[in-house]
C-alpha positions in Angstrom: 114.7 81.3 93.2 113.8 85.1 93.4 112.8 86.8 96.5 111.6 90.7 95.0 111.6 93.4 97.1 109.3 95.3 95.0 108.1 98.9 95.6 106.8 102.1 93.8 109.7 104.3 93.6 110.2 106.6 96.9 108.0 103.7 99.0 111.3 102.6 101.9 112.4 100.1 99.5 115.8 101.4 100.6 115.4 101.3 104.3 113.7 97.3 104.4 116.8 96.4 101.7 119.5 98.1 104.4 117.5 96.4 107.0 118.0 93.1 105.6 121.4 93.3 104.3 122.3 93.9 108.3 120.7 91.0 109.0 121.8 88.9 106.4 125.4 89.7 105.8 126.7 90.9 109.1 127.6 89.5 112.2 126.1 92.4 114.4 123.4 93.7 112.7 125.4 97.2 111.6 125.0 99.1 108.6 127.1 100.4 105.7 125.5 102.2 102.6 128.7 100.0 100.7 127.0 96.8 101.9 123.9 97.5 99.9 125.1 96.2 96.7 124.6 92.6 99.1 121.2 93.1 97.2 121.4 94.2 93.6 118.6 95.5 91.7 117.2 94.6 89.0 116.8 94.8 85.8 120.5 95.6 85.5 122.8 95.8 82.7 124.7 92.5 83.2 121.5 90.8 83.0 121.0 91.2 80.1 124.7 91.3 78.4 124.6 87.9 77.0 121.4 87.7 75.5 120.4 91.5 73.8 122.4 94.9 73.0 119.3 96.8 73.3 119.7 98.0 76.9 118.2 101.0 76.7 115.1 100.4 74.8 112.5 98.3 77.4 110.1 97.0 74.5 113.2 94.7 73.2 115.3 93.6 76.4 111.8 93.0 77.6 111.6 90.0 76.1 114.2 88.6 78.0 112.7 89.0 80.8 112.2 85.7 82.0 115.4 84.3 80.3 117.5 86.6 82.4 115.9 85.3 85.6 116.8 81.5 84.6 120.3 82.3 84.1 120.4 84.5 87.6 119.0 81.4 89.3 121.1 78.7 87.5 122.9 78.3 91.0 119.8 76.7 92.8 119.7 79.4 95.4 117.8 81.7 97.0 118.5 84.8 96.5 116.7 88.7 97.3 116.5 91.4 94.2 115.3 95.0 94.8 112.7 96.1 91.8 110.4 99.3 91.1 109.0 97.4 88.0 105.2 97.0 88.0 104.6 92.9 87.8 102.9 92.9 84.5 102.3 91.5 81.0 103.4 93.6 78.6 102.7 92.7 75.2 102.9 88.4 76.1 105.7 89.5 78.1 105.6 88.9 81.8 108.0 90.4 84.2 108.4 87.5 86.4 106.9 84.0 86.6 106.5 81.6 89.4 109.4 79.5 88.1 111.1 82.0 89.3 110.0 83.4 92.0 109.7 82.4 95.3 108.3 85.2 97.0 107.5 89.1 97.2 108.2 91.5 99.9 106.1 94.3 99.0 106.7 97.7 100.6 103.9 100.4 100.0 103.6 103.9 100.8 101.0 106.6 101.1 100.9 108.3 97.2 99.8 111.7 98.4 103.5 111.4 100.5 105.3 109.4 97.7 104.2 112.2 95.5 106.3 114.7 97.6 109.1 112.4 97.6 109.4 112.0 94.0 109.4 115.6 93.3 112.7 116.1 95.1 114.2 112.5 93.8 113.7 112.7 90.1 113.9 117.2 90.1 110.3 117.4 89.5 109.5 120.9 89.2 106.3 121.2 90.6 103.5 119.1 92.2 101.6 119.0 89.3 104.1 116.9 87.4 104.6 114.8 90.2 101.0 114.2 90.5 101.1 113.3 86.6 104.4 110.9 87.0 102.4 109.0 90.0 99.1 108.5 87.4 100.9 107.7 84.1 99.8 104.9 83.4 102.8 104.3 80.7 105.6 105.6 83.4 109.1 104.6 82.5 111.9 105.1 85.0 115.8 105.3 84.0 119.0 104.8 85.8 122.4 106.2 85.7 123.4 105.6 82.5 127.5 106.6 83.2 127.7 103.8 85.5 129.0 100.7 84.2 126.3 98.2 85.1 123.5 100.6 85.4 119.8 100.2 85.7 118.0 99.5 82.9 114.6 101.8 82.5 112.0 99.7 84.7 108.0 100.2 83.5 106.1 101.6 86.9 103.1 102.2 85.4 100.9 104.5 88.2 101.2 104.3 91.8 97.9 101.4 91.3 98.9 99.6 89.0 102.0 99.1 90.4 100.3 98.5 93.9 97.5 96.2 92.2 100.0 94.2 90.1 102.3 92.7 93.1 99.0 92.6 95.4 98.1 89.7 93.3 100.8 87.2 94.1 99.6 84.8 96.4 102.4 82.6 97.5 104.8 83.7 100.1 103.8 87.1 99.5 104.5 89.8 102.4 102.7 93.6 102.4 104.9 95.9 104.6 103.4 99.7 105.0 106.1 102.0 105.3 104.0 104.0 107.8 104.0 101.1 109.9 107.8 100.5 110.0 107.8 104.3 110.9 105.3 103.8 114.2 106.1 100.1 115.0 109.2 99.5 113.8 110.0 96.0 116.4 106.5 94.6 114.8 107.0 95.5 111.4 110.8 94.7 111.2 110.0 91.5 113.0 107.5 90.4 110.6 110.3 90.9 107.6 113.1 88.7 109.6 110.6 86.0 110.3 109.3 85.9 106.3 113.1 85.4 106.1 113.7 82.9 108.4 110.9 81.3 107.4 112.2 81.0 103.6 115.7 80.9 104.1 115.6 78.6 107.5 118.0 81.2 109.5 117.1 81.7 113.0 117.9 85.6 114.0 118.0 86.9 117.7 116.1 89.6 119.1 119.4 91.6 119.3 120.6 91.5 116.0 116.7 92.6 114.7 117.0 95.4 117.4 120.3 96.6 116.1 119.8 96.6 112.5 116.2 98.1 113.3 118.6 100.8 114.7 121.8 100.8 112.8 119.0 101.7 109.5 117.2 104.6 110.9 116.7 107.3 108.4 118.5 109.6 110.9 121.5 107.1 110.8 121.6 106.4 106.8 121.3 109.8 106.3 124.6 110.7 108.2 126.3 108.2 105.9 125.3 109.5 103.0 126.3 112.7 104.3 129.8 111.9 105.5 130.3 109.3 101.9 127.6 109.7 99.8 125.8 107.1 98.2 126.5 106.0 94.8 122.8 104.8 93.4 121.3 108.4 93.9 120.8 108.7 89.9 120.5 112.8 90.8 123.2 115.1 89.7 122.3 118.5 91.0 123.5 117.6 94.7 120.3 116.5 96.0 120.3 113.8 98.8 119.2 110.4 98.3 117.6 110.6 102.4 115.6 114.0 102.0 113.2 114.4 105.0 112.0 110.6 105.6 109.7 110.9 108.6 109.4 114.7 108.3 107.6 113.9 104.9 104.3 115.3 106.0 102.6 115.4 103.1 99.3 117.5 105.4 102.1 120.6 105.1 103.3 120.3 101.7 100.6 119.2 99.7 97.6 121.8 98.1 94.6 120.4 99.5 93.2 120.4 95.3 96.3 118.0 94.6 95.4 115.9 97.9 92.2 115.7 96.8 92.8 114.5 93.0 94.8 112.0 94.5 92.7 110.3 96.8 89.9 110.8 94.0 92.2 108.5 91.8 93.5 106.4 94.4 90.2 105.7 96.0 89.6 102.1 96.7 92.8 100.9 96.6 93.7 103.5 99.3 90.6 102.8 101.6 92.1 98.9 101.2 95.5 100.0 102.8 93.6 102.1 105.7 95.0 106.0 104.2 91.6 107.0 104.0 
């Protein structure tokens, strides 16, 4: 079974996966941006190599949606996948089913700051195209195509869709703020280990959260990726993956009109996660 950890691009997906990869697969609770491939993404090429050649075009490998997830959990275990894909029908085709899913970590993040952070992460050249990739309602997102199991295109749809559409899973489903893990990271964190030992039946200490809280600051990943890069940045003009994390402020680097627009847009869903 499936455990998603499902965001809107440029939402600290990133930072919770590095966070649970120390806790998971390490004995101390330290980080390495290697490790990170502990947790795979999906949809990725191999997932599909068996059952379509059509990796690149999202209305035909689309309907192998669910097929794909069978054969990833033919082994009977549990196992975490990292996904920007909205949770919707498409067409009769659902992303995901209960079958195969046993829960949702669900990490969301202010849009009038994810709309900052999308504009340096995909070369955006202005905030008005960023503000019209965070609305398109039809938003399709690629991966590095040179790699040899790369992402395949995932379907965002706009920042609420894609917040609405994992919103409405009810079993074992977790909503993490990201501007909570930034201003109480022990509660927040702490709420992510014990969804985990909760579903996986590990028992973690207070010293290994602490240290992998730590070892997966934005300050810390950010001199990895400096000293060794990271290899899923799909940028090649080089950016950095870890821009200005906490320094995203979006008060200073928004025009008040494109604020505005967004919480206009945005409205109730917004008012439902306390940004307005």
């Amino acid at each position: 079974m499936i455990i998603w950890l499902a965001s809107y691009p440029k939402s600290g997906n990133t930072w919770v996966r590095g966070f649970i990869i120390s806790l998971l697969y390490t004995a101390d609770g330290t980080s390495n941006l290697e490790d990170f491939k502990k947790i795979n993404q999906y949809p990725l090429k191999s997932h599909f190599e068996n059952l379509t050649s059509d990796f690149n075009d999202i209305t035909k490998f689309k309907k192998y949606y669910h097929k794909s997830q069978d054969i990833i959990n033919l082994d009977n275990k549990i196992k975490i996948l990292k996904t920007h894909n909205a949770l919707l029908n498409v067409d009769g085709d659902n992303f995901s089913s209960t079958k195969n899913t046993l829960g949702v970590i669900h990490i969301v993040r202010d849009p009038r700051t994810v709309v900052t952070s999308l504009k340096h992460h995909y070369s955006i050249p202005d905030f008005e195209k960023a503000k019209e990739f965070l609305f398109d309602e039809k938003r399709i997102v690629f991966g590095n195509f040179d790699k040899k199991d790369y992402p395949l295109p995932a379907l965002l749809a706009s920042w609420k869709t894609h917040y609405l559409s994992w919103n409405q899973v009810k079993l074992n489903y977790l909503l993490i703020k990201y501007e909570n893990l930034l201003n109480n990271p022990i509660q927040e964190f702490s709420k992510i280990s014990n969804y985990l030992s909760k579903l996986l039946n590990k028992k973690f200490s207070e010293k290994k959260i602490e240290n992998s809280i730590r070892s997966n600051s934005f300050n810390n990943l950010k001199k990895m990726e400096e000293l060794k890069g990271f290899g899923e940045f799909i940028a090649n003009d080089n950016k950095k993956f870890f821009n200005l994390g906490p320094k995203n402020n979006w008060k200073t680097l928004l025009e008040k009109y494109t604020a505005d627009e967004i919480e206009t847009k945005f409205n109730n869903e917004m008012k439902e996660l306390g940004y307005l």
